[in-house]
Structure formats: C-alpha cells, structure tokens
C-alpha positions in Angstrom: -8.3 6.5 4.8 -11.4 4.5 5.7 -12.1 4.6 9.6 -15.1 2.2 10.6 -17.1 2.3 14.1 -18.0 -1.5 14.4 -21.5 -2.8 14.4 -23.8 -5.2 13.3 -22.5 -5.7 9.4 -18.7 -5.7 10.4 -19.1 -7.1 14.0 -15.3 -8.5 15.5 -14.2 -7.8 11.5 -10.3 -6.4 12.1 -9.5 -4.7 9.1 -6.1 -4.5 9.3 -5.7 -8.5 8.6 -5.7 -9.4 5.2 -7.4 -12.5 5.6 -10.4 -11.2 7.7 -12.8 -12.2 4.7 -11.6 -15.4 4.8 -14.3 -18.4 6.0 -12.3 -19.4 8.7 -12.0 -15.3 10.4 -15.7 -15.4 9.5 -16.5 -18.8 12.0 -13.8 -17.7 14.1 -16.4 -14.5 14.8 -19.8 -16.6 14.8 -20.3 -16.6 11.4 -22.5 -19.2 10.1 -23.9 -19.7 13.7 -27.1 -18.0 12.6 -28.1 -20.6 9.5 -26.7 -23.5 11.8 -29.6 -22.5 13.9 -32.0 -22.2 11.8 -31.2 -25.6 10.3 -30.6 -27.3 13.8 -33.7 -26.2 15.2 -35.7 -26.7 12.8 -36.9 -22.9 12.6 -39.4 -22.4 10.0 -39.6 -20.2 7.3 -42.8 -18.1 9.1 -40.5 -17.7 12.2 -37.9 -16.5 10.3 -39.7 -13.9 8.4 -41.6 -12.7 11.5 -38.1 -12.3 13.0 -37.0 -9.9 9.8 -40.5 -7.9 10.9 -39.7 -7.7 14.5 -36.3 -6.2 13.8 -37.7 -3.1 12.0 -34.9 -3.7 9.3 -35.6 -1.7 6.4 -34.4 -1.9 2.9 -30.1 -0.2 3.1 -30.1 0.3 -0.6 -32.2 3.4 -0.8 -36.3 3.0 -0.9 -36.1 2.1 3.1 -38.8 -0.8 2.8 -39.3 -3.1 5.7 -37.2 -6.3 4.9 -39.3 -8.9 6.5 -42.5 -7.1 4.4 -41.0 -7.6 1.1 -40.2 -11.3 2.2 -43.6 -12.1 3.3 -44.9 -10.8 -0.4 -42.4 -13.8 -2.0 -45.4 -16.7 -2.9 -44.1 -19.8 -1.4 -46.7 -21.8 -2.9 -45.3 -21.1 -6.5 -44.9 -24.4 -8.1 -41.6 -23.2 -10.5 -38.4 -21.4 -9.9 -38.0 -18.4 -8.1 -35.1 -16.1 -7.6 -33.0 -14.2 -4.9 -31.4 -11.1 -6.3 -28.6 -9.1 -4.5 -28.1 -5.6 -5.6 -24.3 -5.0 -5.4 -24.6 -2.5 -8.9 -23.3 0.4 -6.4 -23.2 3.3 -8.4 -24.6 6.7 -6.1 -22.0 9.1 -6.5 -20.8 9.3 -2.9 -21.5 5.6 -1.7 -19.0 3.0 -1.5 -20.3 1.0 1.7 -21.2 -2.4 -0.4 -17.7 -2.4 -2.3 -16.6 -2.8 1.7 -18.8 -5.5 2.7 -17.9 -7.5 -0.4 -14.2 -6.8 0.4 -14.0 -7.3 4.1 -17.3 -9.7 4.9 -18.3 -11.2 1.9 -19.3 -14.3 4.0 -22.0 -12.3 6.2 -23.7 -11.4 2.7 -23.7 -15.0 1.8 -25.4 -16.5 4.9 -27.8 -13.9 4.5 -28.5 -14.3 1.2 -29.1 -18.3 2.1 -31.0 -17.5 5.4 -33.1 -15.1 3.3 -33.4 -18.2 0.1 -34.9 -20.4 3.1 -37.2 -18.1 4.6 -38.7 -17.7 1.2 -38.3 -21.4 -0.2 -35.8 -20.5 -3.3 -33.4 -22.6 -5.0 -31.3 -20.3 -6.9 -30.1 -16.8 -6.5 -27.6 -14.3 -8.2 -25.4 -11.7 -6.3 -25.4 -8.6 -9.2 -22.2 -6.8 -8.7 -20.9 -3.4 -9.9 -18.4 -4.0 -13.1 -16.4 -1.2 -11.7 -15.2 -3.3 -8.7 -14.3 -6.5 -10.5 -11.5 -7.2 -7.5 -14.2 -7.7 -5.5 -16.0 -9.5 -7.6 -13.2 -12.3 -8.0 -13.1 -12.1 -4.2 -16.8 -13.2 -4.3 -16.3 -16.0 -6.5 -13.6 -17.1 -3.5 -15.4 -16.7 -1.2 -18.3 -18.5 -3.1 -16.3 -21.6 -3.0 -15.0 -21.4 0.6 -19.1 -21.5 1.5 -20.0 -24.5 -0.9 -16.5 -26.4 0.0 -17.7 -26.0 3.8 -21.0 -27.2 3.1 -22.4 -24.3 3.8 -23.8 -23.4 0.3 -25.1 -25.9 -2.8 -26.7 -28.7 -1.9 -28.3 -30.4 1.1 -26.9 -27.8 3.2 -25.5 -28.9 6.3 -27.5 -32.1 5.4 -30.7 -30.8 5.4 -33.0 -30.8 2.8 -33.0 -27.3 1.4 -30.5 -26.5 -1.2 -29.3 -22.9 -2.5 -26.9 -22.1 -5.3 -25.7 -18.8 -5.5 -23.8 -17.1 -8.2 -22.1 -13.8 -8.6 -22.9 -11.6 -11.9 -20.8 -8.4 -12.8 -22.3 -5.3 -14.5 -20.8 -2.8 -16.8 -20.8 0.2 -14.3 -23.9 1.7 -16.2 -25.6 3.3 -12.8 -29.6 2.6 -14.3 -28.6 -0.8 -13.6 -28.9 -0.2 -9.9 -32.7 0.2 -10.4 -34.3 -3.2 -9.7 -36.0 -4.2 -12.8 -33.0 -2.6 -15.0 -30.6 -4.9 -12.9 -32.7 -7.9 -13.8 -33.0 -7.1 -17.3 -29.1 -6.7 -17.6 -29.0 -10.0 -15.7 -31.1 -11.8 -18.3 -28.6 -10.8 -20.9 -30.6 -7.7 -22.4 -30.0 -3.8 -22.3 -30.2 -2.6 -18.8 -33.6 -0.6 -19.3 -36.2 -0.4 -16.8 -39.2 -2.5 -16.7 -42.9 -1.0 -16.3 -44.2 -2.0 -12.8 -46.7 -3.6 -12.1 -46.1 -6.3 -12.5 -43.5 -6.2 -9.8 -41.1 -8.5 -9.3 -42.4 -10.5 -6.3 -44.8 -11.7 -9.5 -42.6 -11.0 -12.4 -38.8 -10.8 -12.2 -36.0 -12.6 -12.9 -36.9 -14.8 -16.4 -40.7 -13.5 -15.8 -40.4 -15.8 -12.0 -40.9 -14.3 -8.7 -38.1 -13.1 -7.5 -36.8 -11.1 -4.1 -34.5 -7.8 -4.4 -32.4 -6.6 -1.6 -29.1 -4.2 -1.0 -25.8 -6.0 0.0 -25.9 -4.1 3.2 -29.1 -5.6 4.0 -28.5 -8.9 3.3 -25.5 -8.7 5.4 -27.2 -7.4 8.6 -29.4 -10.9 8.2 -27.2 -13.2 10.1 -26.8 -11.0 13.0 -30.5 -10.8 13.4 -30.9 -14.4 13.5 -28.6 -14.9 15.9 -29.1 -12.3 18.3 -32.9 -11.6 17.8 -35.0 -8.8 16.0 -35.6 -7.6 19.1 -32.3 -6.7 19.9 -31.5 -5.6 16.4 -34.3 -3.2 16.9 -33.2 -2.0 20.1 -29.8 -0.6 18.3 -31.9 2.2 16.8 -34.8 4.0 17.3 -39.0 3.2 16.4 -39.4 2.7 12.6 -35.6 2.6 12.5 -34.0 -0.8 13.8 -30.5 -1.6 13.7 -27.4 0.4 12.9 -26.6 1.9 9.5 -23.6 2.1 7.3 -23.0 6.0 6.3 -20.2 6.6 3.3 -19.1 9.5 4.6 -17.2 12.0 1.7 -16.1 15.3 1.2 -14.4 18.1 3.3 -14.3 16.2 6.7 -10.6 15.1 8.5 -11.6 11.2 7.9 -13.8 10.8 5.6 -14.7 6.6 5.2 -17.4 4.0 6.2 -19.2 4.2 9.5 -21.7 1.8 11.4 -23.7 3.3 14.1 -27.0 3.1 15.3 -30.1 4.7 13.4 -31.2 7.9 15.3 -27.4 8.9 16.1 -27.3 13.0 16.1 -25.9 14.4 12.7 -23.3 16.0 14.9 -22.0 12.7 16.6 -21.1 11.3 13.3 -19.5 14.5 11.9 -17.4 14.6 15.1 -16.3 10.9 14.4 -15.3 11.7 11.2 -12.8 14.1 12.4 -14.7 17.4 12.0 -14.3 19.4 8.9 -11.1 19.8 6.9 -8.6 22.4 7.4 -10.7 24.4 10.0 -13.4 25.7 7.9 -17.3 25.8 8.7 -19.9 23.3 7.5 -22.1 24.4 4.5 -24.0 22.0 3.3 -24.6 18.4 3.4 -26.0 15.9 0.9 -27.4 13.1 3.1 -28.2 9.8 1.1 -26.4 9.8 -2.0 -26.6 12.3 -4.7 -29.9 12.0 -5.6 -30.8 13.7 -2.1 -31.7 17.2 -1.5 -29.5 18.4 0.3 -29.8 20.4 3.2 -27.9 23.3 5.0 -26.0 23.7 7.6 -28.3 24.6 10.3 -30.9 22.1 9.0 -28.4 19.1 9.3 -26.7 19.5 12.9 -30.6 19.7 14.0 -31.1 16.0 12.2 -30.5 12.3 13.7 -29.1 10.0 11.1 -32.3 8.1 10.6 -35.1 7.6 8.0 -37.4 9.6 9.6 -35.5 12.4 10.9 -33.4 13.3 7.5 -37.4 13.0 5.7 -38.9 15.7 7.9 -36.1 18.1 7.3 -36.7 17.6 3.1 -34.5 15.3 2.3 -33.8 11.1 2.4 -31.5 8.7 4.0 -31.0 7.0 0.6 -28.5 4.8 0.8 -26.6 6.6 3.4 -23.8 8.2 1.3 -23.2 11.7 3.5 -21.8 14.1 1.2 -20.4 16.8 3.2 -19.4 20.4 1.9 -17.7 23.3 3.4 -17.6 27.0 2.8 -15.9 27.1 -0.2 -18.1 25.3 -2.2 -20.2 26.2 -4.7 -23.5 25.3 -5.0 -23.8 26.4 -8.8 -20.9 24.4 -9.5 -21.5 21.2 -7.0 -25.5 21.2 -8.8 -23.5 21.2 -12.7 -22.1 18.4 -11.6 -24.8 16.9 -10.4 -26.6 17.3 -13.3 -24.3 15.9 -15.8 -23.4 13.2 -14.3 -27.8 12.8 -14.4 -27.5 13.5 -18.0 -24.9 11.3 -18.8 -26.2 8.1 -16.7 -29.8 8.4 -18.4 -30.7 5.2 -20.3 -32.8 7.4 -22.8 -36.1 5.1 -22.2 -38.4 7.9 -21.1 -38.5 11.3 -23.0 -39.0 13.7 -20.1 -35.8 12.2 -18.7 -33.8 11.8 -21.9 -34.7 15.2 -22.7 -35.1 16.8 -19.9 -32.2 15.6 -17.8 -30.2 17.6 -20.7 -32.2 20.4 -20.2 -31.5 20.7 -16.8 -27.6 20.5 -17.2 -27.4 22.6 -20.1 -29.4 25.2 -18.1 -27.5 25.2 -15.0 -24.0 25.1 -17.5 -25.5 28.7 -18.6 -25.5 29.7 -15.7 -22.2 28.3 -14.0 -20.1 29.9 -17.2 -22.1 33.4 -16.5 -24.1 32.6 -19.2 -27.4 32.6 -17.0 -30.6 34.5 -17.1 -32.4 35.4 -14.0 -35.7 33.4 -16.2 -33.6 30.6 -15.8 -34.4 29.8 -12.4 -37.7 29.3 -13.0 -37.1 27.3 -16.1 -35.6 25.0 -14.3 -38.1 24.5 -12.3 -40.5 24.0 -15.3 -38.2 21.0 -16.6 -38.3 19.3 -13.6 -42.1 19.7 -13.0 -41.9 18.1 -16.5 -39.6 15.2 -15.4 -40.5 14.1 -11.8 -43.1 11.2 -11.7 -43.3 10.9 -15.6 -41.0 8.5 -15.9 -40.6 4.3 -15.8 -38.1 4.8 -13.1 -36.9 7.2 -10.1 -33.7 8.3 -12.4 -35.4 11.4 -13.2 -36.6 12.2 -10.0 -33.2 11.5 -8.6 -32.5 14.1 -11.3 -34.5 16.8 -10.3 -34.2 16.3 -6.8 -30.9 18.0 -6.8 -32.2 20.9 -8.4 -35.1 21.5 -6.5 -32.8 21.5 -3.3 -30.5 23.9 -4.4 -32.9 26.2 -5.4 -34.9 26.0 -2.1 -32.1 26.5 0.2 -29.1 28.1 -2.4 -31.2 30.2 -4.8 -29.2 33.3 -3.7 -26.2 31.8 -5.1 -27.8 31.5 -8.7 -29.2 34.8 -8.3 -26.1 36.5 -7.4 -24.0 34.6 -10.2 -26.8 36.1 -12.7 -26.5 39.4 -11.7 -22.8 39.4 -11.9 -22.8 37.8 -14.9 -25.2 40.6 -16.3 -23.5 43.6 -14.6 -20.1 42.4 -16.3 -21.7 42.5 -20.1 -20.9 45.4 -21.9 -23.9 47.6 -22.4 
C-alpha cells in the first residue's frame, strides 16, 4: 500500500482518481501557472535561474547538487544544439519515487523540464525512462501529447517565441544506465558504459553538445518553485536543505510507500508515519538513500533528521531517498550477500577493480554467509574494496563497497560470530 503525505511534487494530487494525471486535473491544481508566468511576464532566463539558487533545491537523484548551479554552468551563448536530459532510469534497489511521479504527475515533470529548457535556452530534450516501467512510459507519451495539443509543449509555446520538443526514451532496466554519462551513451544508441569526465556534460554530452542532467523528482519540484518563490520553497526545509523530499520508504514498517515531507524532519517522525515497525518488533538497522548507502544502526538513525546534512554526519548519504528499514530479525551477513550480488551482477565490466572486484566481494561474503568464512576474511574484504573505491570511471564500485564498509563498521560482530560458529561446527 503506498500512503503519501502531500507536498510540493504531488501538491492537491488525489490519488485515488484515476484520472489525476490527466492535463485537465493537472490545470485544475495550478498546473502550468508557473510557465504561463514566466512567458506572460516576460521573466528572463537570469531570473529564473537565480530563483532555482534561492530555493536551495538540490539535485533528488542522488549526488545532492544545487539545481540552479548546475543550470547556470549550461553555455547559453553556444551557437548549436543543446540538450535537456531527464533521468527517469530508476534502478536503486529500494527506490520507486519517480515510477510515482511519472504515474500520478507526469505533467509537473513536463513543465519543469520546459521551464528548466527556457532558463537554459534549449530546443530539444529527452525524458530517459526505466524499461522496467514501460506502463509508465506509454503514460508519458500521453501525457506528451496532452502538453503539445494544449499548446503547452512544441512550438511557439503559448505564442511566444521559444520552442521545446520533448521526447520520452525507454531503457533496458540495466541499472549503470542510471549514471549520467552511461544514460547518454545508451540514449545515443550505444552500450550503456560510462563515459570518462572531464569533459563533463555541460561541455560534452548528449551527441558530444552541452547538455543538462537532472532527476525526475527534481524536475518536478520546478513548477512549484516558480510559482510560489524559492524563498518559500526554501523555507519548507532547513539551511543547505530547501524544499520537501520524497523518501521510498521499504521494509519491515506497517506502511511502507512514498512520502513527501520537509528536509530536516526527525528520522522518528517519518518512521511513526509509516506506521512503526511491523508486527511489533524493534528497529535494527536502516539503509537511508538507496542501497548504495551505509547503513546505519538503530541508535544512530532515531538521532538523524531526514536531510543531506544530517544522514552525512552520522556516515552515511541521503542518496536518492530510498529508506530501507530493517528489524531484529534480520541479518546483516545475509542482507550485505545480497547487496553484493546484486553489485556483481549490475557491473558493466568497464573498469577492472570493479568487474573483478565487485565479484570478489560477493564471493567473499557468500563464504561467509554459507559458513564457509574465515575470520581473514574480514579484512580481505576490506582490502578489495580499498582496491575498488575511487579507481573506477564511475561511482558503481563505490556504491559497491560502501555496503561493505558499513556493515563491517557497525555489524562486524555478526560476521565474527558467524565465523566462529562456522569453525566450532567443523569436525576436528
């Protein structure tokens, strides 16, 4: 069952009618009003991008950049084409916010995707979506030509002089795709396999042009910024944390599901939303943005505010604010196996320390999981992900080895104890 508090992304969205992504519920609820303004008033593309930085919006997909920063970096002076990219490839183990947004609001993602087009003078732009969720996708498309029918989207919009088209791209559920420069390689038609930055993509993206990157989620709080303010968007969270946040909640909790509230709201708040934990039994652990995170104890995490800052100075990251919550009965061994396969499995095999290594690190903690495990072990894994993490085009191997480096900070009992049982069982 998905359970939403409503914010700024699915503001006056009622869920239980199945036409609220429909262009008409999305007017009905002030959609739209925000690029009527801009187009009205004749609000220029400066003001618009010093709006984004006043808001304190930072990037929902993961990396936590400041929105308005990475807009002011597009080169509006280039002569050729340029390119808006969405990133829609959604596939963190644990998040499943953007397959909402494109299912219940696709139309907030569009006018921020052309609010964000104007603000950085491009033409063209491509909304890369996961190949998993191709309902959603067709839904896009729909919703594609509601926008254009309306005048909205295409040409001379709302008989102006700036023009956006905007098409929608599916993947093939490969999860490297989700990193920025895979994604645009995949778009292009080749094998989704990182690029080597610099350049970046501001320079050198999309068919070698500049090109903008941003997360559905962040696209979609656009609209509500331009109508309301940045200042007010800001206001909804905390310093160095505007706005509200969408948190995929999962695991042993009573309702687990989407959730929009405001950046700096207490760990405890949101777990208590979400119906406290399942069938009575005591919080353990909790992996905080998206599998990649470290994840953090018990007694760490009620002590945290859901926020960039706050989840970074306990040792972990927001990511993209998939809250993977774990109760008593879990283990950790077994939780960080899967982990690491899944790791294994997804690697694109570019980089040796991470095709290599990433099987290391599964086949290790396999060992120890099927009480195969030697007490060196620990420390071996350790070695293979010194060997992995920042040797590698992309973050995939970090995201790799974060896993294992949290467990064995806060869990390394648990792989000790397994080892010793494991050893004490052998006959002699």
């Amino acid at each position: 069952m998905t359970v939403y508090v409503k914010g700024v992304v699915f503001e006056g969205v009622e869920f239980e009618d199945p036409n609220c992504w429909h262009l008409d519920e999305y007017v009905k609820r002030g959609g739209y009003a925000a690029l009527k303004k801009i187009i009205n008033d004749k609000i220029t593309q400066d003001e618009v991008i010093a709006e984004m930085k006043t808001s304190g919006l930072r990037g929902r997909g993961g990396a936590g950049f400041p929105t308005g920063l990475k807009w002011s970096f597009m080169p509006r002076s280039f002569p050729g084409q340029k390119y808006l990219v969405c990133n829609t490839d959604e596939g963190e183990p644990g998040t499943f916010k953007d397959l909402d947004i494109q299912v219940y609001n696709p139309h907030a993602l569009i006018e921020g995707m052309i609010i964000g087009a104007y603000a950085m003078g491009i033409s063209v732009g491509y909304n890369y979506i996961h190949g998993e969720i191709f309902e959603a996708y067709e839904r896009f498309e729909i919703a594609l030509e509601q926008a254009r029918a309306a005048g909205f989207l295409g040409d001379n919009i709302l008989g102006s002089d700036f023009s956006f088209q905007l098409h929608a791209h599916h993947g093939y559920g490969a999860y490297i795709c989700g990193e920025e420069t895979a994604l645009l390689e995949s778009l292009e038609g080749k094998k989704g396999q990182p690029r080597f930055k610099p350049p970046f993509p501001a320079s050198y993206g999309l068919y070698g042009k500049p090109t903008t990157i941003n997360n559905t989620e962040t696209f979609a709080s656009v609209p509500y910024i331009i109508r309301e303010g940045g200042q007010k968007f800001l206001e909804l969270g905390k310093p160095n944390n505007g706005g509200t946040k969408l948190f995929s909640v999962s695991g042993h909790v009573n309702r687990p599901g989407n959730y929009e509230i405001p950046l700096g709201t207490p760990f405890s708040e949101l777990l208590e939303m979400c119906g406290g934990m399942r069938d009575g039994k005591k919080l353990k652990a909790v992996i905080p943005g998206g599998s990649s995170a470290p994840v953090l104890p018990a007694d760490i995490m009620m002590q945290c505010t859901m926020d960039y800052d706050s989840i970074a100075k306990a040792g972990s990251m927001l990511g993209s604010g998939a809250v993977i919550v774990m109760d008593e009965t879990v283990s950790m061994v077994s939780a960080l196996e899967r982990l690491s396969y899944f790791y294994h499995e997804e690697s694109c095999g570019q980089c040796t320390p991470c095709r290599e290594g990433t099987g290391w690190l599964y086949r290790v903690v396999h060992r120890i999981a099927h009480g195969e495990g030697r007490m060196e072990d620990l420390d071996l894994l350790s070695r293979v992900g010194d060997n992995i993490a920042g040797r590698t085009i992309c973050a995939l191997g970090d995201a790799a080895v974060f896993p294992v480096r949290g467990m064995l900070k806060h869990f390394r009992h648990e792989f000790e104890d397994l080892i010793n049982q494991s050893q004490s069982s052998k006959p002699l």
